[in-house]
GULUMLO-843347 format. One record per residue (C-alpha): x, y, z; residue number from 1; residue in one letter. Coordinates in steps of 0.2 Angstrom, whole numbers, padded with zeros to 4 digits. Each point is the difference from the previous one (the first is absolute). Layout:
# GULUMLO-843347
NODE     X     Y     Z pos code
NODE     X     Y     Z NUM    A
...
# end
This chain:
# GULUMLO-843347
NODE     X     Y     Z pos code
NODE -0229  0515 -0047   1    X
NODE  0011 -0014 -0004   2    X
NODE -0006 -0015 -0010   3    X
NODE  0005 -0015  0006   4    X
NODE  0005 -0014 -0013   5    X
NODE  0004 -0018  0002   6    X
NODE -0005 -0018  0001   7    X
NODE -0009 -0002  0015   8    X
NODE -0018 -0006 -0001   9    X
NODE -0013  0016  0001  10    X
NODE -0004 -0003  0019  11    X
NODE  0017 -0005  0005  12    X
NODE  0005  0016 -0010  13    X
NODE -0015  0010  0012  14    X
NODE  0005 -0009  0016  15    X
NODE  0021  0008 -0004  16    X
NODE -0006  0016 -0004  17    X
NODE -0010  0003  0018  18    X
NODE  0015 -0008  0006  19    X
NODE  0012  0012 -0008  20    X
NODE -0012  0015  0004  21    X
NODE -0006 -0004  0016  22    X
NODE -0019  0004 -0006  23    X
NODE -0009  0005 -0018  24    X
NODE -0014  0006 -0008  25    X
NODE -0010 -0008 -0011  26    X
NODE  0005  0016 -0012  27    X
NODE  0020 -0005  0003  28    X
NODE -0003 -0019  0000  29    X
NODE -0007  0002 -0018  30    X
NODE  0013  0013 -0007  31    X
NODE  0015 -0010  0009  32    X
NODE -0006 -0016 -0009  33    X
NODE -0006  0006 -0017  34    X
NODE -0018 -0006  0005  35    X
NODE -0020  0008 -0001  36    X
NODE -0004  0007  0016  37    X
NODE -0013 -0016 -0002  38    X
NODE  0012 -0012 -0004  39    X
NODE  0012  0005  0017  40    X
NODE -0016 -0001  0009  41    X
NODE -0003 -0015 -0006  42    X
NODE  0017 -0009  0007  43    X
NODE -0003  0012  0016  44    X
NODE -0017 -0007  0005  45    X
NODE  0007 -0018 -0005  46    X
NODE  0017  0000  0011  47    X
NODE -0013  0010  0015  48    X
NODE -0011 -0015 -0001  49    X
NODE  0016 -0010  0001  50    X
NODE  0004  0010  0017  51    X
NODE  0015  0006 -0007  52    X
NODE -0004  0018  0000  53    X
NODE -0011  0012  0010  54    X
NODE -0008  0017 -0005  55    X
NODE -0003  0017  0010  56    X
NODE -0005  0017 -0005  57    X
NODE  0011  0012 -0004  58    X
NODE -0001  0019  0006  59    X
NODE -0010  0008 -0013  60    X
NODE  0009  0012 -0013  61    X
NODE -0011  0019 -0002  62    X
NODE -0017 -0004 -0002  63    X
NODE  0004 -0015 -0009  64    X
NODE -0010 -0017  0009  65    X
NODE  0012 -0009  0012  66    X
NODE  0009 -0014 -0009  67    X
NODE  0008 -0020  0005  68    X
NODE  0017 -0004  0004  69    X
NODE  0006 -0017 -0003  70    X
NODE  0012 -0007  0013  71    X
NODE  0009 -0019  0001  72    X
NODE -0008 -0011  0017  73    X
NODE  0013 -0011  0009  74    X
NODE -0005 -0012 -0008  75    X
NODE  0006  0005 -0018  76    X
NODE  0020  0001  0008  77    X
NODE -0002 -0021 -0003  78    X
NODE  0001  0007 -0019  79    X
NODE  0017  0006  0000  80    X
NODE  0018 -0008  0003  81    X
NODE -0002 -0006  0019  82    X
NODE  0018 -0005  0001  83    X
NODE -0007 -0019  0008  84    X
NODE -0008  0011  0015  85    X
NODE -0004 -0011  0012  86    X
NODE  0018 -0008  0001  87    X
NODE  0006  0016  0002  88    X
NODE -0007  0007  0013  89    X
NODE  0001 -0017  0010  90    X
NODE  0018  0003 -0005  91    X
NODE  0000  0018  0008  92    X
NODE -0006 -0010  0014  93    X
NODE  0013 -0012  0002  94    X
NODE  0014  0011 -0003  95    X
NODE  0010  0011  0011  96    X
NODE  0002  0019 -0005  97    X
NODE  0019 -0002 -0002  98    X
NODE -0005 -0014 -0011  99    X
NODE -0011  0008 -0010 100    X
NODE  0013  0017 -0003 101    X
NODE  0013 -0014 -0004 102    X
NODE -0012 -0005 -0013 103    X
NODE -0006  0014 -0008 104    X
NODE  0017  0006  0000 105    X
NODE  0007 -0016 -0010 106    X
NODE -0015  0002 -0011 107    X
NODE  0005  0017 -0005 108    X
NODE  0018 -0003 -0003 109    X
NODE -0007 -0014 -0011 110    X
NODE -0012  0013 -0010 111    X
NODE  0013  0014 -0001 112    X
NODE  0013 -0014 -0006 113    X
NODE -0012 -0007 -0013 114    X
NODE -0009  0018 -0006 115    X
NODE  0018  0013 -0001 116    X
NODE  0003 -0008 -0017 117    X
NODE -0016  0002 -0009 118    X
NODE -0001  0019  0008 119    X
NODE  0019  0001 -0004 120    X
NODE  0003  0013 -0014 121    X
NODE -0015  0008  0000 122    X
NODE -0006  0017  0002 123    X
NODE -0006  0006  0019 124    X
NODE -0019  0001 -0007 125    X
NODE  0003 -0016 -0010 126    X
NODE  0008 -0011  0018 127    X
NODE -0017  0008  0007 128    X
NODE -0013 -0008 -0012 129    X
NODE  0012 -0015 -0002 130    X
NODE  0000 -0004  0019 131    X
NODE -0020  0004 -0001 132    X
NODE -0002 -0015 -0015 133    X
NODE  0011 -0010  0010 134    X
NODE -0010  0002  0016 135    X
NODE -0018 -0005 -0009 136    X
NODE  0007 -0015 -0005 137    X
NODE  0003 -0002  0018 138    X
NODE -0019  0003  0002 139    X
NODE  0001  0017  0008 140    X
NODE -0011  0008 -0014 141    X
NODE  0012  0015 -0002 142    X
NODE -0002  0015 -0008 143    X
NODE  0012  0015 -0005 144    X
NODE -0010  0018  0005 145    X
NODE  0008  0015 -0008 146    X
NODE -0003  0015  0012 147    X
NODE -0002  0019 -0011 148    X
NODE  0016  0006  0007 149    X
NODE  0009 -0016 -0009 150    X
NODE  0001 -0008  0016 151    X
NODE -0003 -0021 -0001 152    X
NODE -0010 -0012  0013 153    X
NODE  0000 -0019  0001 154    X
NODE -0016 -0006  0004 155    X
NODE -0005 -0017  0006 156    X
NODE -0018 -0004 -0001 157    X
NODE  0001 -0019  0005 158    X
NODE  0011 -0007  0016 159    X
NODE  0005 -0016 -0007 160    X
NODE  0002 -0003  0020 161    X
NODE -0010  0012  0007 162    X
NODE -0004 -0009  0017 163    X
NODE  0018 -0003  0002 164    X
NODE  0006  0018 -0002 165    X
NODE -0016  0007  0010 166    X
NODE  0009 -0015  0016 167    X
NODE  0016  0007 -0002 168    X
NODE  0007  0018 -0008 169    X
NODE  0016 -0012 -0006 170    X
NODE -0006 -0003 -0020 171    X
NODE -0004  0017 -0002 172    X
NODE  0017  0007  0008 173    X
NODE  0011 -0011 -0011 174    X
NODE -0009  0004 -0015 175    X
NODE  0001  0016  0001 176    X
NODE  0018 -0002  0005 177    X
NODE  0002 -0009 -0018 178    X
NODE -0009  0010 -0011 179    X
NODE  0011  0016  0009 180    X
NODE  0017 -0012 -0006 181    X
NODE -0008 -0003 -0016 182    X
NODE -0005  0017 -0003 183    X
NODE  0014  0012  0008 184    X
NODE -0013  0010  0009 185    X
NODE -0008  0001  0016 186    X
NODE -0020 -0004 -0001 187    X
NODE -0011  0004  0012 188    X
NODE -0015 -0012  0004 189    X
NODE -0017  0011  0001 190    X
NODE -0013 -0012 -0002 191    X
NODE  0001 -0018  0010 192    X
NODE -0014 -0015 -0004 193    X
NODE  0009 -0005  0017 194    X
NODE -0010  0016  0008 195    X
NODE -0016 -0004 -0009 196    X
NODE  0003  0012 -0016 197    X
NODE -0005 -0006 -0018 198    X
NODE  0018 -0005 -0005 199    X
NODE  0019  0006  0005 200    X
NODE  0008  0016 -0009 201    X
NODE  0018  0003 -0001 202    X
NODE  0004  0019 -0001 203    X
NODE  0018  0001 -0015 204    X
NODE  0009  0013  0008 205    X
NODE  0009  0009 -0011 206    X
NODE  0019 -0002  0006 207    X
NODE  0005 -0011 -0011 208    X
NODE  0016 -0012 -0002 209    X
NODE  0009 -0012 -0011 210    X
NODE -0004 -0016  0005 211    X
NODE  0012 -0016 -0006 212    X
# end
């Protein structure tokens, strides 16, 4: 298993690693961090006290007693880039759906205009894990998955706007329209926070072209 290594204080790092996985083990929360299993615990118990995480029992293995599954609450989404929520859903709300899709539209024009030159010159796998650097600092937590055939995913495991795009499907079709120009390959979408899933995946297909 991966470690993960960064800055982030120890229970900010645990509250982006059940982000990221959806749910963990005590086991994975330890290994993932570099921590004892009693150190891990110890942040778990903590941030459950704090309501930001829950447990349940997960399905026993063999024999083997039945083990706990650590899961973010709602609450614990107030930890991550929000993207000023409120405003933007009462913006949603305001706003006409030809509006909106002009907007999004412009926005990615905008992006596509400000990120080609930093992808420019760069390999396909090397445009795939700049434009995944380039979306976390947009707060979309973004990793690159590397499939056994040689196959790449982008991952998102935060929605910087997450009620907006859940509102209206318009973020989420221009983005993946944008990250198809920048890219030169079609991407299919297979997993949608929109539709209740743990974070949004984008299938690389591999027909690839040059892109400017």
């Amino acid at each position: 298993m991966r470690r993960i290594e960064h800055g982030m204080d120890r229970k900010m790092e645990v509250l982006a690693l059940l982000k990221a996985r959806g749910h963990a083990s005590l086991s994975d929360v330890a290994v993932s961090l570099g921590l004892t299993r009693q150190g891990a615990l110890r942040h778990l118990d903590a941030l459950r006290e704090r309501g930001l995480i829950e447990v349940s029992v997960a399905p026993a293995q063999g024999r083997g007693r039945p083990g706990h599954l650590y899961a973010l609450t709602e609450q614990a989404t107030d930890a991550f880039p929000s993207g000023h929520r409120q405003l933007a859903t009462e913006l949603v709300d305001f706003m006409e759906s030809t509006e909106l899709e002009r907007f999004f539209a412009a926005r990615a024009l905008r992006l596509e205009a400000e990120y080609s030159p930093k992808l420019a010159g760069l390999s396909f796998e090397g445009r795939v894990r700049e434009l995944a650097r380039l979306a976390r600092e947009g707060g979309h937590m973004t990793e690159v998955v590397e499939g056994d055939d040689g196959s790449l995913q982008l991952r998102h495991c935060n929605c910087p706007i997450q009620d907006v795009a859940a509102r209206s499907g318009h973020p989420c079709q221009h983005e993946q329209s944008l990250y198809e120009r920048l890219l030169g390959a079609p991407l299919a979408r297979t997993t949608w926070v929109g539709a209740g899933d743990t974070s949004c995946t984008y299938d690389i297909k591999n027909e690839r072209k040059e892109v400017g």
